[in-house]
N, C-alpha and C positions, 0 to 999 in steps of 0.2 A: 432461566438464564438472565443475567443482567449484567450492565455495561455501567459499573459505576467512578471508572479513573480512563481518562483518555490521557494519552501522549502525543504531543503534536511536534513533530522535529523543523526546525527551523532553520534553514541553509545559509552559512552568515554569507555576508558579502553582495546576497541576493533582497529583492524584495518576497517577503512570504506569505504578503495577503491572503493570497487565494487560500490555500492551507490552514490557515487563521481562522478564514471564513467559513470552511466546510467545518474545525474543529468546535467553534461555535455554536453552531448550530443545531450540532450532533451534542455538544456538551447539556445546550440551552432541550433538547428531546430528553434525553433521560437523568439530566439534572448530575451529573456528575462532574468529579473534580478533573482539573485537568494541570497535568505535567509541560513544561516548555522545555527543550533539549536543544542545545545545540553542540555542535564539535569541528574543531577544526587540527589541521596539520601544522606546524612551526615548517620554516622554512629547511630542505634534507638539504644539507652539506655533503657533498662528494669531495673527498680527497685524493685529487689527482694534479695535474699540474694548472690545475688553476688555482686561484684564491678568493675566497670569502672572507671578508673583512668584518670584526668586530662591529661596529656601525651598520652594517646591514645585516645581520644577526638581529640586533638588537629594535632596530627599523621595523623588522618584520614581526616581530615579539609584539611592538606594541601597535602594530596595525592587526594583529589577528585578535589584540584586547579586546582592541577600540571597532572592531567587527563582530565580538562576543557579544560586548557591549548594546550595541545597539540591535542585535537580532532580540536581546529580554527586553529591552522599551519596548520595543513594534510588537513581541508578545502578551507584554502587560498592558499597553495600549489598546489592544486587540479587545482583552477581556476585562477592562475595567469597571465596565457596567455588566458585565453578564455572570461573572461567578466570582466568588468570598472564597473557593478551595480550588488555590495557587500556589505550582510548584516552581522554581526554574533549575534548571542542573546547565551544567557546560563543561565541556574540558579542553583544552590543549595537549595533543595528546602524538606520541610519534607511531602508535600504531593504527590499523584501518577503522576508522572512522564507525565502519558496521559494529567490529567489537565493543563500541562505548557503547553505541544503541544498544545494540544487542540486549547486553547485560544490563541495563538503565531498566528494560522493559520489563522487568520484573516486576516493577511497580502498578503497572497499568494491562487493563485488558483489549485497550487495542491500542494501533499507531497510527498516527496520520500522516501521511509525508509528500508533499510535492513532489511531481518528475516535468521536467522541462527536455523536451525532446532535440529541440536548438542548442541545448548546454553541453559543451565537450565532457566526455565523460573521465577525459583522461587528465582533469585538475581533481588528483585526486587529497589535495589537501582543504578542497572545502566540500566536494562531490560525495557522497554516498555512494557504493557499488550496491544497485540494490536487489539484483540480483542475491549478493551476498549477504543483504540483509536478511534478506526473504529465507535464507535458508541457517540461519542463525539463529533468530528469536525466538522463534517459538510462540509467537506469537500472532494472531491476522493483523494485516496488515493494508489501512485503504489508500490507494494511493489517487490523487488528485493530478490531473492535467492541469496546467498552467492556465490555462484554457478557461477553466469551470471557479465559479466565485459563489458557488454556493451548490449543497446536495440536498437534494430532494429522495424520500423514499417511498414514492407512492408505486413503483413499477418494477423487480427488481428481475435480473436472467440469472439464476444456476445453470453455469457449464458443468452439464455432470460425463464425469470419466468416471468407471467404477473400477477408483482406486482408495488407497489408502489417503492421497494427500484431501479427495473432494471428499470424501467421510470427513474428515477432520475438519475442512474447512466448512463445510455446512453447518457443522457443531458450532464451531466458532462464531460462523453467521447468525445466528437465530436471534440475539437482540435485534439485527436491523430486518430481518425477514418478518418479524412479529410486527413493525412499525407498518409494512408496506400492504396497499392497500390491493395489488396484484402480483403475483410468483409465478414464474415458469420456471421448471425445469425439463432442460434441453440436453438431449446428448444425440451426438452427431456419430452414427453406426455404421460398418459396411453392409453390403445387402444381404449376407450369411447371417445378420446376428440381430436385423430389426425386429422380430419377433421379442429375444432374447432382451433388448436392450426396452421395448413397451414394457417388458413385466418388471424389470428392476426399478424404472422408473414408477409405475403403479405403486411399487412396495414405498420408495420416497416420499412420495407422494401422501400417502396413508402415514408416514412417519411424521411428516410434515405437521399432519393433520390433527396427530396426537399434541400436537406443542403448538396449538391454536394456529396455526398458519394453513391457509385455504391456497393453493396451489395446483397448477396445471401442467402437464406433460406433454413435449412434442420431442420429437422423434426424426430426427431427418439424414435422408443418405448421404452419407461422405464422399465425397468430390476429390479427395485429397488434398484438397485445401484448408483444414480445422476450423485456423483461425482466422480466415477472411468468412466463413458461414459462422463462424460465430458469432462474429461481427455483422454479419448482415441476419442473424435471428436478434440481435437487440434491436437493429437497428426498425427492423419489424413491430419487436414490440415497444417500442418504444423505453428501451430499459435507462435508471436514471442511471444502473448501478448493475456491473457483471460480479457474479461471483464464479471463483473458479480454486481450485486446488493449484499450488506450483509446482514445478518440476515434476512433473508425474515419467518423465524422461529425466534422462543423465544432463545435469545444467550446460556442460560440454554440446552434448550433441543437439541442442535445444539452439545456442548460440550459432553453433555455426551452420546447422540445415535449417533453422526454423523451427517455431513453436510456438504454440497458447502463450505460455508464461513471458516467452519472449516481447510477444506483442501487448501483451494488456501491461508490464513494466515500460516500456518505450511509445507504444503507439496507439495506442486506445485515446479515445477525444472524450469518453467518458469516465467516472470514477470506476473502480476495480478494487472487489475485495478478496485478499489473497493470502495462503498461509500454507508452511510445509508440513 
């Protein structure tokens, strides 16, 4: 497995440092090229009894430029000592924002993208839904805290559910699993199935094992809480980095009762690598 085109999305309007810095870093580890992206919305005209004036049309055209604009400086700024294989894409675009990524991603075998949990989600002409990215691309995807100015892979946590999405996304994982210097994988079981849930982990384990990655297994009772023990099995291990499958649930019901994917998109203080 190798990780050689990263994609780093770039939220205009915002400062993207942190993101920047983690794409860096990970570019500057396996020496790959990296993609800059950014996309935004033109101003949605409603025709009802108000009026939008020509001039403010046009006002907003060229402040979403002059926002394009500067999100590729601060990217080519970013990397102008650290890598010669530089791409930049952008659009202005009247559909969601996920769709340009989405489809962009074709190019690269992962995505890097800021979440700022302070940021209303509901601007959505420069906002990412990312939930709805997550289940678009087809791609993993790590997402970075506002928070964090740089990743580290020496310590990583597998949330494993045995399901189809953490099969896939382990797959996915295996460049930065192979980089790190310790692996847990953790699945959080009722008390009917902890037997059940040692042995499949053992088998991961041993799969692990096959693709040079030296890995550990723990096993702990559900509380009905998931993702706050999940968060507090990283927070044990000191992980730099959660990996986890998305939506292993209906993204509906995930939203509005609670879930993993919920929380490691919105509320995790650490990086998160996630894919459907």
């Amino acid at each position: 497995m190798t990780c050689t085109t990263l994609m780093v999305h770039l939220e205009v309007g915002s400062s993207n440092v942190r993101g920047l810095q983690v794409a860096g870093d990970l570019a500057d580890r396996f020496q790959a090229g990296v993609i800059g992206i950014a996309a935004t919305q033109p101003m949605q005209i409603v025709y009802a009894d108000g009026y939008v004036s020509g001039d403010m049309v046009e006002d907003d055209r060229e402040e979403k430029g002059k926002e394009i604009k500067a999100a590729e400086a601060e990217f080519r700024q970013a990397f102008q000592t650290r890598s010669n294989d530089l791409e930049w894409r952008s659009l202005v675009t009247l559909n969601p924002l996920s769709d340009y990524l989405a489809g962009e991603a074709r190019s690269a075998d992962l995505l890097v993208t800021c979440v700022d949990r302070n940021k209303s989600a509901f601007d959505a002409s420069r906002h990412v839904d990312m939930g709805d990215l997550v289940m678009r691309i087809g791609r993993p995807v790590l997402i970075v805290p506002k928070t964090e100015s740089k990743i580290t892979l020496e310590r990583m946590l597998v949330g494993w559910k045995d399901s189809r999405e953490t099969r896939r996304t382990i797959v996915d994982a295996l460049p930065l699993l192979e980089k790190a210097s310790s692996v847990t994988v953790a699945e959080i079981a009722i008390a009917s199935e902890m037997a059940e849930a040692r042995r499949r982990l053992d088998q991961v384990v041993q799969w692990l094992k096959r693709h040079g990655v030296t890995a550990e297994s723990v096993v702990a009772a559900s509380t009905g809480q998931d993702s706050a023990q999940l968060e507090e099995l990283a927070q044990e291990q000191k992980a730099d980095v959660i990996v986890a499958g998305a939506y292993g649930h209906s993204r509906v019901r995930e939203w509005m009762l609670g879930g993993v994917t919920r929380d490691l998109l919105l509320r995790t203080d650490r990086c998160s690598l996630v894919s459907h």
